[in-house]
C-alpha positions in Angstrom: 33.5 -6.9 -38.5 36.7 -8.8 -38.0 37.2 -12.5 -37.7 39.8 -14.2 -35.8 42.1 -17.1 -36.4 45.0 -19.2 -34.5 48.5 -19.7 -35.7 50.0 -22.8 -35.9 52.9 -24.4 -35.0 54.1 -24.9 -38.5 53.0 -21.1 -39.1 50.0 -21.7 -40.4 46.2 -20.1 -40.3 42.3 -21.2 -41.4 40.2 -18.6 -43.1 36.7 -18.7 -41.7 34.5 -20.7 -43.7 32.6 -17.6 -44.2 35.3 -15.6 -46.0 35.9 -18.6 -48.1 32.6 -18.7 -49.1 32.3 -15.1 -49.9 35.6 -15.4 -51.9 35.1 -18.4 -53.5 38.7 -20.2 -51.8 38.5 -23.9 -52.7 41.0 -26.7 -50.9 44.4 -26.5 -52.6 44.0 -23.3 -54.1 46.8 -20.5 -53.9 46.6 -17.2 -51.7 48.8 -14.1 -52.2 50.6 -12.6 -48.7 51.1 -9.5 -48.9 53.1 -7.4 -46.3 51.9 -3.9 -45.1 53.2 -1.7 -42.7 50.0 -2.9 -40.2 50.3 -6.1 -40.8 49.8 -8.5 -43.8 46.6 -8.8 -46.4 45.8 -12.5 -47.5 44.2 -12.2 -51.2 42.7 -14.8 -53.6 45.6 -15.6 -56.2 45.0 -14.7 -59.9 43.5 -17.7 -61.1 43.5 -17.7 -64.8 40.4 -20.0 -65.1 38.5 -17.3 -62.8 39.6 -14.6 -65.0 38.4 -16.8 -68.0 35.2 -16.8 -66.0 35.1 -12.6 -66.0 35.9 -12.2 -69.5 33.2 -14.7 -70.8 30.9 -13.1 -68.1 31.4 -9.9 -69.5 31.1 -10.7 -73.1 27.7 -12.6 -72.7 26.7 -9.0 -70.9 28.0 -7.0 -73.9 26.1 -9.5 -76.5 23.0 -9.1 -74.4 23.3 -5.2 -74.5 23.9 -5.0 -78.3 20.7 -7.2 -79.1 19.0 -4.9 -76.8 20.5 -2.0 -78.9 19.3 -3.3 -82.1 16.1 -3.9 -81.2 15.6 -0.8 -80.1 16.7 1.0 -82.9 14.5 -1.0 -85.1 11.4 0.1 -83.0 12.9 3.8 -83.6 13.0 3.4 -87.0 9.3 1.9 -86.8 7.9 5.0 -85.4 
């Protein structure tokens, strides 16, 4: 699938709603250009409040694995 966009005269471009749904853009937020030999890759910048997002995400997973490990043991020990 590939989506297509036109260039303004000041140089500029929309990303499809759809991809900035999927990726979560928001108005005002910053993209990273990067140039390739094919042609150039447009990438969500690294937004430390996202990343803040991820590592709380993560740790609420790890909590929820651990209580699952416990209990588990404890029904071990049970039997």
């Amino acid at each position: 699938m590939y989506y297509q966009s036109t260039l303004t005269s000041k140089g500029q471009i929309t990303i499809p709603k759809e991809l900035r749904e999927r990726f979560k853009l928001k108005e005002g937020e910053q993209v990273i250009i990067i140039p390739t030999d094919d042609g150039i890759i447009v990438r969500p910048s690294a937004n430390p409040l996202r990343q803040v997002r991820g590592l709380l995400s993560r740790e609420l997973e790890m909590e929820k694995a651990d209580r699952f490990i416990r209990k588990m043991r404890r029904e071990w020990r049970l039997e």
